[in-house]
C-alpha positions in Angstrom: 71.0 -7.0 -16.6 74.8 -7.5 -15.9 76.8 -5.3 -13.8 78.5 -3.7 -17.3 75.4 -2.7 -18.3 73.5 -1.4 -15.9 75.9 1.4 -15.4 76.3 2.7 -18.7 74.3 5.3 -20.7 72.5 4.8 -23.9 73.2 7.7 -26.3 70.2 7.1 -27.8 68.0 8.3 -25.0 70.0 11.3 -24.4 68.9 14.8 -26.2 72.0 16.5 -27.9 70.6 19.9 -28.6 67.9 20.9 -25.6 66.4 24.3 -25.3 69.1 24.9 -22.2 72.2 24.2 -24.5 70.7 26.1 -27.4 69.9 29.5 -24.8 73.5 29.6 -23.7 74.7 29.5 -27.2 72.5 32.5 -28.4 73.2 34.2 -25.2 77.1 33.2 -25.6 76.9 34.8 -29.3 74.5 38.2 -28.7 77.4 38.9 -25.6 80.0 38.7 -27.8 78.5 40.1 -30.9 77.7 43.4 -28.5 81.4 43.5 -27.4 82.6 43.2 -30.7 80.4 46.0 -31.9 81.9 47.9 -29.0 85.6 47.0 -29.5 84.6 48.2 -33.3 83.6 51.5 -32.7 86.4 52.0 -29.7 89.0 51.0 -33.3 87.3 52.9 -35.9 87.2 56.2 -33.4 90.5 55.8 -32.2 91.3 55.9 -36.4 89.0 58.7 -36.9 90.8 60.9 -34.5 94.1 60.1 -35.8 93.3 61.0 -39.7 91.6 63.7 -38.4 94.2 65.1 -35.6 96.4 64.9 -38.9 94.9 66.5 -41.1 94.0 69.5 -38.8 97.5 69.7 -37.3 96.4 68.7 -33.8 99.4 67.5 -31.5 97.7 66.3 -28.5 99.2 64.4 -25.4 96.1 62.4 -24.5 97.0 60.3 -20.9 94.3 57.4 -20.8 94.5 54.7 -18.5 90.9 53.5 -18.5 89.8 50.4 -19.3 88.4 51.3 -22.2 91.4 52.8 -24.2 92.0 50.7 -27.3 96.0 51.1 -26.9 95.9 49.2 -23.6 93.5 46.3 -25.4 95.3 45.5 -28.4 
């Protein structure tokens, strides 16, 4: 064994997809999928309300500076 090749790494031996990579990729997508639901509902309420403050001749001035307000996300 020469000094080149006692320090390198056989790809061969190595596991690309292990059961730790393939956990943190379904975790990675169910946490985004559930924010994207969120995110989803936060845009299609804040659209709701608007047709709806339209159509009933609501003028409301609505201050919101919570983390959750879609105007301060988008």
């Amino acid at each position: 064994m020469t000094i080149a090749t006692s320090y390198s790494y056989s790809y061969s031996d190595r596991r690309i997809f292990d059961l730790k990579t393939l956990l943190e990729a379904v975790r990675f997508i169910i946490v985004n999928f559930i924010l994207a639901f969120i995110l989803f509902f936060l845009i299609v309420e804040e659209f709701e309300w608007r047709i709806f403050s339209t159509k009933e001749g609501i003028n409301d001035k609505v201050i919101d500076f919570t983390s959750w307000n879609v105007k301060t996300l988008i």
